[in-house]
C-alpha positions as a Markdown table, in Angstrom:
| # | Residue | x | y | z |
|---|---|---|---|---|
| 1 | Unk | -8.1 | 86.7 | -176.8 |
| 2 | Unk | -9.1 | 87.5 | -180.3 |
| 3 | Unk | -12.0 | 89.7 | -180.5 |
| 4 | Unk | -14.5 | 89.8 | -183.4 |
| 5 | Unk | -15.5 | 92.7 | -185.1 |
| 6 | Unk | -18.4 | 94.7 | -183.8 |
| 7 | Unk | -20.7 | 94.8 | -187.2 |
| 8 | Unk | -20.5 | 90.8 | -186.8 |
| 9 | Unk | -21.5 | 90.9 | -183.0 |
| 10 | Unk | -23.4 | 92.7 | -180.6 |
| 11 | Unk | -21.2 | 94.9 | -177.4 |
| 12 | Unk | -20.2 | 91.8 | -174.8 |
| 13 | Unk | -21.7 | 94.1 | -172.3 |
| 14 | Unk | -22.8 | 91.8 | -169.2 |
| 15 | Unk | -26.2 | 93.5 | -168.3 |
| 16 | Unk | -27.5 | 93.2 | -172.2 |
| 17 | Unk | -30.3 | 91.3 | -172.0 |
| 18 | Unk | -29.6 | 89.1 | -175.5 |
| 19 | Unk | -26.9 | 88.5 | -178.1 |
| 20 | Unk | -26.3 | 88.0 | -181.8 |
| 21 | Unk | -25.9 | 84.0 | -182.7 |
| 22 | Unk | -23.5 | 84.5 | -185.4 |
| 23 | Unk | -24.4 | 81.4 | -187.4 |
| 24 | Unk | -28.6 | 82.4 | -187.7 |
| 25 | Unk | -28.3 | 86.3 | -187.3 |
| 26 | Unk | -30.7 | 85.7 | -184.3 |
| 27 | Unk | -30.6 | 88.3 | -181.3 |
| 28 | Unk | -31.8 | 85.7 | -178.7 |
| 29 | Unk | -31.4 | 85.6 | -174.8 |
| 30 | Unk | -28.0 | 84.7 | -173.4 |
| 31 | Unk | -29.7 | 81.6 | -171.8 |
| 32 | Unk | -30.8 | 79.9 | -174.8 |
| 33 | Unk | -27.1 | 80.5 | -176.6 |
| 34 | Unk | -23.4 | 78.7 | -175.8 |
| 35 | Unk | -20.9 | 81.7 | -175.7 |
| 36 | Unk | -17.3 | 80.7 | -177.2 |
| 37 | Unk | -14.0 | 82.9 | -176.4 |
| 38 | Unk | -10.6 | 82.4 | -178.8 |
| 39 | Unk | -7.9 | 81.6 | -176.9 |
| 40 | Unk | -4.1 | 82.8 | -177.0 |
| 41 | Unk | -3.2 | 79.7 | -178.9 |
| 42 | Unk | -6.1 | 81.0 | -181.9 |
| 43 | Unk | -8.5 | 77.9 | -180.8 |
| 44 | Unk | -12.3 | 78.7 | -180.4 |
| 45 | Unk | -13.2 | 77.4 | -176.3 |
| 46 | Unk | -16.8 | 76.9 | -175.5 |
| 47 | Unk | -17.3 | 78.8 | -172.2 |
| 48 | Unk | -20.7 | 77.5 | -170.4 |
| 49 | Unk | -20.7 | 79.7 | -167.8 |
| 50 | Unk | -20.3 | 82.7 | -169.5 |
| 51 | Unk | -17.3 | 83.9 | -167.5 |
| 52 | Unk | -14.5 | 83.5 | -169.6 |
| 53 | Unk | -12.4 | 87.1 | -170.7 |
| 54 | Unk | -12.7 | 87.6 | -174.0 |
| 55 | Unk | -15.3 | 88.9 | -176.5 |
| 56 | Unk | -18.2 | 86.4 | -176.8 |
| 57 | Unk | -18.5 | 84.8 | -179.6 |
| 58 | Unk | -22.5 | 83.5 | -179.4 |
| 59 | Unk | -24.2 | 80.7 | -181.2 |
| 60 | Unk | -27.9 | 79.1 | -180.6 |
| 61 | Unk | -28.3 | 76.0 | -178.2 |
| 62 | Unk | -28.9 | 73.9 | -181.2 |
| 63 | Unk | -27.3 | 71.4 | -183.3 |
| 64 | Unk | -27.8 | 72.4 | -186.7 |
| 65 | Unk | -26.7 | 76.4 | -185.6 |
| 66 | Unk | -23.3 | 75.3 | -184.4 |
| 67 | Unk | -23.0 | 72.7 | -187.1 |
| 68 | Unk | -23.4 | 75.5 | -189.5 |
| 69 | Unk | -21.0 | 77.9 | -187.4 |
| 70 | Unk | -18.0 | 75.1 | -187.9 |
| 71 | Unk | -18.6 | 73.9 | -191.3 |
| 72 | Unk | -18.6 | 77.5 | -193.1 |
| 73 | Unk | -16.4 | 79.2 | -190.7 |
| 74 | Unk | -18.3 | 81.9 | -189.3 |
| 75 | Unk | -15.9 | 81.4 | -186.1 |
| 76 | Unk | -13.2 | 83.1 | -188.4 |
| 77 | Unk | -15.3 | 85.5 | -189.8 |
| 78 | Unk | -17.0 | 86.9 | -186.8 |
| 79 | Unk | -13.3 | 87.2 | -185.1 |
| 80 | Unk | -12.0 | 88.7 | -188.2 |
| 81 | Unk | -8.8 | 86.3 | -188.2 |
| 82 | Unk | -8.3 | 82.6 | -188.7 |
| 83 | Unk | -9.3 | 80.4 | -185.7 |
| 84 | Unk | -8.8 | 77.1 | -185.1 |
| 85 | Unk | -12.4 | 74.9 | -184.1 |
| 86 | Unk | -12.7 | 71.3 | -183.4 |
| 87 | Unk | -14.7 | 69.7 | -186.2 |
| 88 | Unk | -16.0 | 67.9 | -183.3 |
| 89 | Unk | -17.4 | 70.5 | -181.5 |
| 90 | Unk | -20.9 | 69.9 | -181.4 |
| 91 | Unk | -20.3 | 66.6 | -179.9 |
| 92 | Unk | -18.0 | 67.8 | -177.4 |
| 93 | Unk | -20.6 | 70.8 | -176.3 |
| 94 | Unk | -23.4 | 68.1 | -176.1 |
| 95 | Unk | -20.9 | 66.0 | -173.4 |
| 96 | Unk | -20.0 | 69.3 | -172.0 |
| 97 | Unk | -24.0 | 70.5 | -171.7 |
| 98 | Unk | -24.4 | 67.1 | -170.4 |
| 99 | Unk | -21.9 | 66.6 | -167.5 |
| 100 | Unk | -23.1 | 70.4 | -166.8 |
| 101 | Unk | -26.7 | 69.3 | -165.9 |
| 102 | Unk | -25.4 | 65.8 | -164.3 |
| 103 | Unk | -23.6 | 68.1 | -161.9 |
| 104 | Unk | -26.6 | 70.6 | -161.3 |
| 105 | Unk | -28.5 | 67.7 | -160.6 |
| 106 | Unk | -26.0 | 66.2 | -158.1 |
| 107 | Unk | -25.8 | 69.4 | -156.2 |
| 108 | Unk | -29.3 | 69.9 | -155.5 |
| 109 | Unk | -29.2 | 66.6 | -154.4 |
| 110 | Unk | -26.3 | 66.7 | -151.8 |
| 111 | Unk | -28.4 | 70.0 | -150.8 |
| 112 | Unk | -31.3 | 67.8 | -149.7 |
| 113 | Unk | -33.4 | 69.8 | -153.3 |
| 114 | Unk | -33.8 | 66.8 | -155.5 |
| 115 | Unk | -35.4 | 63.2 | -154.9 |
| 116 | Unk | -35.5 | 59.6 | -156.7 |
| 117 | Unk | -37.5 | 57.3 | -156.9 |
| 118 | Unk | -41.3 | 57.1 | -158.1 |
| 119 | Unk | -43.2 | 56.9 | -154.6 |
| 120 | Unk | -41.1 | 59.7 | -153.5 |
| 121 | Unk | -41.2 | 62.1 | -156.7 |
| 122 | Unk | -45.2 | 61.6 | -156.5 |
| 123 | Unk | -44.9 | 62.6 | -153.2 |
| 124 | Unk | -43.2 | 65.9 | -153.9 |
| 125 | Unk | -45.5 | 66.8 | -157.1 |
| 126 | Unk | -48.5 | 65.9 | -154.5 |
| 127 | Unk | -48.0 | 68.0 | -151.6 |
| 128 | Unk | -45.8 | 70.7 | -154.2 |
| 129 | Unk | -42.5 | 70.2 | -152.9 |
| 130 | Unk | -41.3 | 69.7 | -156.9 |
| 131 | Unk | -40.5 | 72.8 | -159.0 |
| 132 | Unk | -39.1 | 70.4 | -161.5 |
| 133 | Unk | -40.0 | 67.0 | -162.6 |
| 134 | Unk | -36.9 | 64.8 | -164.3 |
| 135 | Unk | -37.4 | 61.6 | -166.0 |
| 136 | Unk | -35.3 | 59.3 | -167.9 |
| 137 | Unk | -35.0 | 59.5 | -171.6 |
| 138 | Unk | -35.3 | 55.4 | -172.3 |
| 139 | Unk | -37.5 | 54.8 | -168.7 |
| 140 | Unk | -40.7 | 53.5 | -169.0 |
| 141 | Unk | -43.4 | 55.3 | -170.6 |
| 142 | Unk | -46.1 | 54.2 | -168.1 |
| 143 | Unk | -44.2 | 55.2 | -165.0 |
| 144 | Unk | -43.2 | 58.7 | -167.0 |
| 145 | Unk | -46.6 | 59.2 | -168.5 |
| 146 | Unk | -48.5 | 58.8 | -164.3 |
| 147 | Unk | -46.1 | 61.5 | -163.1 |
| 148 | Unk | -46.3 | 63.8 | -165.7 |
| 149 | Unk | -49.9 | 63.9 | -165.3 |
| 150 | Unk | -49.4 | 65.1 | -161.5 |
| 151 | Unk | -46.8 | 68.4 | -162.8 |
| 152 | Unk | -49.5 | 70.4 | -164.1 |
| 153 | Unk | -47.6 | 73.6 | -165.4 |
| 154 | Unk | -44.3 | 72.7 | -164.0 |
| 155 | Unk | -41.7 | 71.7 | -166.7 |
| 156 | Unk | -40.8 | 68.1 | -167.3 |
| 157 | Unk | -37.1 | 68.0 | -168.2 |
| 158 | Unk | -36.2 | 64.6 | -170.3 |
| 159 | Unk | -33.0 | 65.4 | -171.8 |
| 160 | Unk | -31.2 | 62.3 | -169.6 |
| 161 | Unk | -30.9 | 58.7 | -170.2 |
| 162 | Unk | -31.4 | 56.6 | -167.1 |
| 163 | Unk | -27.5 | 56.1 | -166.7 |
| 164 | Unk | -27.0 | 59.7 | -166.4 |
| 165 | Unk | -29.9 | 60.6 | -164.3 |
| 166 | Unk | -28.9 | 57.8 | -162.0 |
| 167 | Unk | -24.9 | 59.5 | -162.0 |
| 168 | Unk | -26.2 | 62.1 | -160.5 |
| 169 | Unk | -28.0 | 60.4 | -157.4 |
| 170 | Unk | -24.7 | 57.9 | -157.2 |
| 171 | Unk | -26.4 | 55.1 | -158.8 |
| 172 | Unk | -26.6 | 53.1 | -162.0 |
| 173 | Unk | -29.5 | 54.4 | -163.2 |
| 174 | Unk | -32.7 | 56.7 | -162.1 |
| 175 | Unk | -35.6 | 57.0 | -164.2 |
| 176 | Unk | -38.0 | 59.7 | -162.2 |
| 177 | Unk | -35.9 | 62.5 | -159.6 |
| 178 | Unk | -38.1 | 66.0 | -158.9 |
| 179 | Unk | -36.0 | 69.3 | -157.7 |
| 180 | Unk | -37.2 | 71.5 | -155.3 |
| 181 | Unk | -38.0 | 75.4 | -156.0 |
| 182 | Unk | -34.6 | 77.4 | -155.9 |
| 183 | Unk | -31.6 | 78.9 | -157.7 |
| 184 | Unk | -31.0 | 75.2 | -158.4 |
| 185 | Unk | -34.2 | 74.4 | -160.1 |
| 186 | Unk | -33.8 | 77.3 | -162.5 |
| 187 | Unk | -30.3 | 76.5 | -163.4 |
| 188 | Unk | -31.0 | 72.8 | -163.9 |
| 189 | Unk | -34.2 | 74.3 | -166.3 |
| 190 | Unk | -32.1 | 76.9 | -168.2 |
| 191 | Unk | -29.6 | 74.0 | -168.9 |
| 192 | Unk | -31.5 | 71.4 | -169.6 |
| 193 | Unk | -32.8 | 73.2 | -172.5 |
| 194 | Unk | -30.0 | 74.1 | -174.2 |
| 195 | Unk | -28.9 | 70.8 | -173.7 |
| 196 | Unk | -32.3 | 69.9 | -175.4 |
| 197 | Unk | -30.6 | 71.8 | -178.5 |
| 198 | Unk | -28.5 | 69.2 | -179.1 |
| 199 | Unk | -30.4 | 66.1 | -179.0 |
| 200 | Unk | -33.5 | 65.2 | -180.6 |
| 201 | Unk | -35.6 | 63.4 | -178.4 |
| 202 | Unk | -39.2 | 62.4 | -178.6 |
């Protein structure tokens, strides 16, 4: 792996709290950033999950930041050599983000932690089985506006169409699913924002 230089990024030590998003000069929390590694072949890799060897090369959750980070370059000039980036890379972290929360979703599903349906999600918000409320991007705002009004402080993630959603309970589509409190939960919230980053929804 090529590693950049260390005036252009913070230490890639695992317990710091935040790191430098090269393309805003941001110090911002490691969940609210994508972390990218160079591989042997010189190519910049997106690495999700944080896991990858390599020194991190961080850049905000957000469309416009990594936009920014492939059209000037600041790949190359935070590793200090020439790397190679797709210029489609913001669209392929999107489908990445995307298949990422799809499969969050799915296992707390098979783990008996997520619902469908909007008799059952009112149910769950009801008696507080729901940490999470999910609802479809392009689903109906009347059926999305009567559960939202039953989260109270809970977030309300809306970052999936009704196709995706509905991939992740096996289905065609799914416009309301609620997850229950866990590791789960979190992980779907922490993605689902980043993911958020990347496309503007109203």
């Amino acid at each position: 792996m090529i590693a950049p230089d260390d005036d252009e990024l913070e230490p890639d030590d695992p317990k710091a709290p935040s790191r430098r998003c090269l393309a805003t000069g941001e110090s911002l929390p490691k969940a609210v950033l994508i972390r990218f590694v160079v591989g042997p072949d010189a190519t910049v890799v997106p690495d999700l999950e944080q896991r990858l060897p390599g020194r991190g090369l961080w850049v905000r959750a957000d469309r416009a930041a990594l936009d920014r980070a492939v059209a000037k370059g600041l790949f190359s000039r935070a590793a200090r050599a020439t790397v190679r980036t797709d210029p489609e890379m913001t669209n392929r972290v999107e489908g990445l983000l995307a298949r990422r929360l799809i499969g969050l979703i799915g296992l707390a599903r098979r783990a008996g932690e997520a619902v469908t349906g909007f008799e059952k999600v009112r149910d769950w918000l009801k008696t507080g089985s729901a940490a999470v409320l999910l609802a479809a991007s392009d689903g109906a705002e009347d059926g999305r506006g009567k559960l939202r009004g039953l989260t109270g402080d809970r977030p309300v993630i809306e970052v999936l169409d009704a196709s995706e959603l509905g991939e992740a309970f096996g289905r065609d589509r799914a416009v309301h699913a609620a997850i229950a409190p866990g590791g789960l939960a979190e992980k779907i919230v922490a993605d689902a924002g980043r993911l958020a980053g990347f496309r503007r929804l109203d």
